[in-house]
Every structure is written in C-alpha cells, then in structure tokens.
C-alpha positions as CSV (number, residue, x, y, z in Angstrom):
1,X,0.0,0.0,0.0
2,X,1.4,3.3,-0.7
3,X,0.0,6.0,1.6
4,X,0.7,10.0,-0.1
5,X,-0.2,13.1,1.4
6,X,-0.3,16.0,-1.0
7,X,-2.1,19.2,-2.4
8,X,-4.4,18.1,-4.6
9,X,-7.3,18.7,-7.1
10,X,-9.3,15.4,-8.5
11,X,-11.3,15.2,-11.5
12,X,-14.0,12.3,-11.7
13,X,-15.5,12.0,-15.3
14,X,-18.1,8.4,-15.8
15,X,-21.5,8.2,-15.0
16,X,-21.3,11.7,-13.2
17,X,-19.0,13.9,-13.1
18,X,-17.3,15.5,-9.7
19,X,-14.4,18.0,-9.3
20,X,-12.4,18.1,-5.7
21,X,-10.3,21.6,-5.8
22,X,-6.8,22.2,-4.6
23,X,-6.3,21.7,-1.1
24,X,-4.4,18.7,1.7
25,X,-5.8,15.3,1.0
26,X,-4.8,11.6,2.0
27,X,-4.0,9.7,-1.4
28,X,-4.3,5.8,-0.7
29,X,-3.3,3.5,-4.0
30,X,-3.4,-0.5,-2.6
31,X,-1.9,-3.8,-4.0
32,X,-5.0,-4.4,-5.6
33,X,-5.1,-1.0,-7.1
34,X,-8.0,0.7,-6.1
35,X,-7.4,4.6,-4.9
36,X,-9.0,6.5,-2.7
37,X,-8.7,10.2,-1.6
38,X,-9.3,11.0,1.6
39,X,-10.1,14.5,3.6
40,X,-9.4,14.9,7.7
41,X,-13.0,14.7,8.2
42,X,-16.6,11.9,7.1
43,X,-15.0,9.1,9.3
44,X,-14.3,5.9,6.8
45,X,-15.9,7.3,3.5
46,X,-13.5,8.4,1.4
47,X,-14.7,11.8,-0.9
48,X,-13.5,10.4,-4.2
49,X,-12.4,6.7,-5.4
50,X,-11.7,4.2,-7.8
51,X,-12.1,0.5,-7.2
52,X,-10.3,-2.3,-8.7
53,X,-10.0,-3.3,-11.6
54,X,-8.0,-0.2,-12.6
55,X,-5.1,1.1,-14.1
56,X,-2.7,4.2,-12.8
57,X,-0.5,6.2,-14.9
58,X,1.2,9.4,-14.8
59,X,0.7,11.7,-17.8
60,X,2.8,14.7,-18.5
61,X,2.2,17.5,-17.4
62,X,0.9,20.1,-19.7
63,X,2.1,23.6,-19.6
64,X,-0.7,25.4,-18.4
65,X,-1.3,23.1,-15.9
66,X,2.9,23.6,-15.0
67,X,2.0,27.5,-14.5
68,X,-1.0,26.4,-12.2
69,X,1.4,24.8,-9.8
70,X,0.7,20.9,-10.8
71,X,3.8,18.6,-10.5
72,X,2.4,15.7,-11.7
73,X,-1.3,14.1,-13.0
74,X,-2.1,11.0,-11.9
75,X,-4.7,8.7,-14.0
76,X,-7.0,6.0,-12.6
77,X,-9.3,4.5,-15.5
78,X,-11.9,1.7,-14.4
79,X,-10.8,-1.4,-16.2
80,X,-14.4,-2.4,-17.4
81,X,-16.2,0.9,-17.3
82,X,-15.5,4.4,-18.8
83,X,-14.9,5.8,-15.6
84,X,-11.7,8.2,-14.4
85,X,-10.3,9.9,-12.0
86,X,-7.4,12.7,-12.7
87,X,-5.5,13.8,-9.6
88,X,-3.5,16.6,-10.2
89,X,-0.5,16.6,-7.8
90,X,0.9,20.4,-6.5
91,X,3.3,18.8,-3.9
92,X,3.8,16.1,-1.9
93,X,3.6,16.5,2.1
94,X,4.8,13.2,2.8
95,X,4.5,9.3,1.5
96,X,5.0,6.2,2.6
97,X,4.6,2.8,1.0
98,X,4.3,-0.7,3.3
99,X,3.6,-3.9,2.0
100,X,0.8,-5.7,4.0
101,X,0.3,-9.2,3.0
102,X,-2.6,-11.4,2.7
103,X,-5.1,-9.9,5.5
104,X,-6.8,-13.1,7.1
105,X,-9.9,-11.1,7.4
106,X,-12.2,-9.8,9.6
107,X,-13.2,-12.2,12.5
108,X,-16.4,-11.7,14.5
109,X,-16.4,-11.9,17.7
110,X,-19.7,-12.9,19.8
111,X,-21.3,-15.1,16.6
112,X,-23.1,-17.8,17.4
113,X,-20.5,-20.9,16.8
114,X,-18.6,-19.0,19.7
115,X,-21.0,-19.2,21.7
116,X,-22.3,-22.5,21.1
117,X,-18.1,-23.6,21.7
118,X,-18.3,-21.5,25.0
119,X,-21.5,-23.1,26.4
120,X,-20.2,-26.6,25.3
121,X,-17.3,-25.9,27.6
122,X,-18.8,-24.6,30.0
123,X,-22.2,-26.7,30.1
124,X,-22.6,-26.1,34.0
125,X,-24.5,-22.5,33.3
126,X,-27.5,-24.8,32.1
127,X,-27.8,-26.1,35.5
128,X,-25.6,-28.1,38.0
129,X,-24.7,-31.7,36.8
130,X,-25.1,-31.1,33.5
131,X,-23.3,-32.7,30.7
132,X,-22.3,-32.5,27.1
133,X,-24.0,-35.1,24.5
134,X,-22.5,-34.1,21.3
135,X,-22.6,-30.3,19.9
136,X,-24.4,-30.3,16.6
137,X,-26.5,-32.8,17.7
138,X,-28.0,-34.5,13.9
139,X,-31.5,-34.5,13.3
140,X,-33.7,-35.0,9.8
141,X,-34.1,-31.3,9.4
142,X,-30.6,-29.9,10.8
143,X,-28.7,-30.4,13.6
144,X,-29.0,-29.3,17.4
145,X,-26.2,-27.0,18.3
146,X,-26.3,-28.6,21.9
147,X,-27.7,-32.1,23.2
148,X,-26.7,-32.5,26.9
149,X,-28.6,-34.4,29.6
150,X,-29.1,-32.5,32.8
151,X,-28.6,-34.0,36.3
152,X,-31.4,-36.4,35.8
153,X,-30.0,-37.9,33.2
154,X,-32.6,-36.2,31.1
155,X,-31.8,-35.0,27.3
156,X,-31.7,-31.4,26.9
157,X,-32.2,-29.7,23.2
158,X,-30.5,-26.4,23.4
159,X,-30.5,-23.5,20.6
160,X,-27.5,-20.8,20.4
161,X,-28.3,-17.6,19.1
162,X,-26.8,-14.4,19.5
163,X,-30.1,-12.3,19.6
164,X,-33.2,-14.7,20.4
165,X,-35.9,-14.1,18.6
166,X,-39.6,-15.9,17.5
167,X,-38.0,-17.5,14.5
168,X,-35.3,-19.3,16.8
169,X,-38.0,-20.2,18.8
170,X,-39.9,-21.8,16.3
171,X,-36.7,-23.4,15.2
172,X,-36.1,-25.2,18.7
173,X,-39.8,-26.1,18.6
174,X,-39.5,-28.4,15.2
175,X,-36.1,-30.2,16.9
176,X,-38.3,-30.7,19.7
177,X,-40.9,-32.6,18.1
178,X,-38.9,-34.7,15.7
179,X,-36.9,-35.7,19.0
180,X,-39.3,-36.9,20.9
181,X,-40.7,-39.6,18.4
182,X,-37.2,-41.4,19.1
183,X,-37.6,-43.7,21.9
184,X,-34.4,-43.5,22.7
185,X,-34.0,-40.1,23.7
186,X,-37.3,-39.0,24.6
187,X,-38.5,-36.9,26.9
188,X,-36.6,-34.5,25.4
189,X,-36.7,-30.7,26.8
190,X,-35.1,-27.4,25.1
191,X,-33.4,-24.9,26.0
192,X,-33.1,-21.6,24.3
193,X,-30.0,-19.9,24.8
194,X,-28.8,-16.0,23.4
195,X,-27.2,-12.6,24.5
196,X,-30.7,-11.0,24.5
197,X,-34.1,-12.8,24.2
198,X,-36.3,-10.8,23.0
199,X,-39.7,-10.1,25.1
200,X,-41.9,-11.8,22.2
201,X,-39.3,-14.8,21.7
202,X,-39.7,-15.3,25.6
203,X,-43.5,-14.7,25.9
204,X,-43.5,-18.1,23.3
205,X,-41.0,-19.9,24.5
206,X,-42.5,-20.4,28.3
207,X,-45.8,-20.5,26.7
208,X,-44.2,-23.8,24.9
209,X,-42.5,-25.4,27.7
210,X,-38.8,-24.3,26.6
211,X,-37.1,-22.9,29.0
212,X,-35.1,-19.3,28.5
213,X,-31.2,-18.5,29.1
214,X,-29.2,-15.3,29.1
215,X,-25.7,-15.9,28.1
216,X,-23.1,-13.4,29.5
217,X,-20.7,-13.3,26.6
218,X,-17.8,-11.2,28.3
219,X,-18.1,-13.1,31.7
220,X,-18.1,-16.8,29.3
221,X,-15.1,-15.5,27.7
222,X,-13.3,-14.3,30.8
223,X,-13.2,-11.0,29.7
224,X,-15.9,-9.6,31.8
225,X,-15.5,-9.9,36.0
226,X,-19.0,-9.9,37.4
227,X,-18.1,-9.0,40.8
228,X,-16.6,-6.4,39.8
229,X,-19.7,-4.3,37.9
230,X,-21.4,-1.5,39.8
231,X,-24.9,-2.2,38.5
C-alpha cells in the first residue's frame, strides 16, 4: 500500500462527473489498485475513489497546468467501465509505502459458533450436573447446536443464538418434536440460549415449555469480572 499526502485537485469523469479543488488530502493506491482520496473529516468514507479493476499512470504535465502549480497528473481509469479519476498533484507532504500481505480477514467476535463452543465448555451454566451429549446434535431437518442431559440424566435440546428471537424459537420447537418420536431419547426438553431474548421470543418460549437462558458473553469469555460491575 502506498500511503501519499499531498495538495491536490481530482477530476471524476463516468456516470457523473465531480471536481475536488486544490487543497491537503490523504491519497491511498493498494496492492489491488483501487485509490481512494481522503479528507481529515466523514469518518471511513472516502470523498473520491476508484475500485479495482483499474489502471494508474502518470501523464505529462501540460504547460498550463505547469504555471498552475501541478507537479504531476495522476490517471486512474476503471478497467471495465468508462470511468476516471485525474489527480492533479501540486506537492507532496509526505509518502509512505508498506507492503501488507494477505489480511486473514475480519473475524467476528460474539457469533453464534462462539458461543455455542463456549456453552459446550462450559455446560454447568445450564444447570448443576449437566453434561455435554455431542454439539451439533443430527437431526432430519438440521442439527441441534447442543444435546446434553441434565442431572437427571434427562436429554436437553438447546439452541444458540446471539439475539433470540420468534423464529429461533420456532426453530427449537421443530427439533423438539422430531426428537421426541425417538424412543431413545425422549422426553426431550429445550433450551433456548442468546445474549438477548427478546420479550416476544420469551413470551413463546415459556408459553411452549422451553425454558429461557441469558448468556453473559464477556463473563463466558473471561473477559468480563462480574463482581466487579457496579450495576
């Protein structure tokens, strides 16, 4: 990535066309080479840019555009489309250029296989004596993210989501019945596990037997002292 600060003015010509006058601006070309020109200001959004595919050239610079002040003109044409940016350079503040790698990507944290993992290790929030079946328990129609058996020795169906809503509710509900036509592990209960259930989602679950549970992400993933909190 090659990171230039300079006084600059961009012209946009394609399916509009946009003109950025002279002034300080944060020039970003990447590996990939999309540009984008930034100001010190509208958080992330950049004013003008050009996403890959695209080409970037220096032209020369023509003689009125010499008297102006301009240094250099740089070209970024759209590979497929007719669109272009022209970024007319009057000096450079400062560059820099760093090559980055492959980025492994953004990874979520809180999603529901986390804390389906973090429950299966640490079953004993669903009740004391509790113990882990299998996690992705398989069914006809999908599997189970939990099947545990509580302290009776009971099979427990329990869905993970992150917000609980009437949808995973229904969800648990069709597990529920297709387990308990096998002999072998009915009676069957469920379990519906999430950050936040909402107040509908709840209203339904009781109403059906399934019993509601408020995971504490942070406090699951050490992060997060409980005795510690004011409120």
């Amino acid at each position: 990535m090659r990171v230039v600060f300079a006084e600059c003015s961009v012209d946009y010509s394609g399916r509009l066309d946009a003109y950025l006058p002279r002034a300080p601006r944060l020039i970003m070309i990447k590996a990939d080479g999309s540009v984008l020109v930034h100001s010190d200001g509208g958080s992330y959004k950049p004013l003008n840019w050009m996403s890959a595919p695209c080409t970037f050239t220096e032209s020369e610079v023509l003689a009125e555009e010499a008297e102006a002040g301009v240094t250099a003109v740089w070209l970024v044409a759209n590979a497929k489309t007719n669109d272009a940016l022209s970024i007319k350079i009057y000096e450079i503040l400062g560059e820099m250029e760093q090559q980055l790698g492959q980025d492994p990507g953004l990874i979520k944290d809180g999603v529901e296989a986390h804390l389906q993992e973090l429950l299966a290790e640490q079953v004993d929030l669903v009740g004391s004596g509790t113990r882990l079946v299998r996690r992705e328990f398989p069914t006809a129609i999908g599997p189970v993210d939990l099947m545990v058996k509580d302290e009776d020795g009971q099979h427990v169906a329990i869905e993970v989501k992150r917000r609980g809503e009437i949808d995973g509710v229904e969800q648990l509900t069709r597990y529920l019945e297709l387990l308990n036509r096998d002999p072998l592990l009915a009676p069957v209960s469920g379990i519906f596990a999430a950050q936040e259930i909402k107040p509908q989602a709840r209203v339904l679950a009781e109403d059906r037997g399934i019993r509601c549970l408020v995971l504490d992400y942070g406090a699951m993933k050490g992060t997060d002292n409980v005795e510690d909190r004011l409120f």
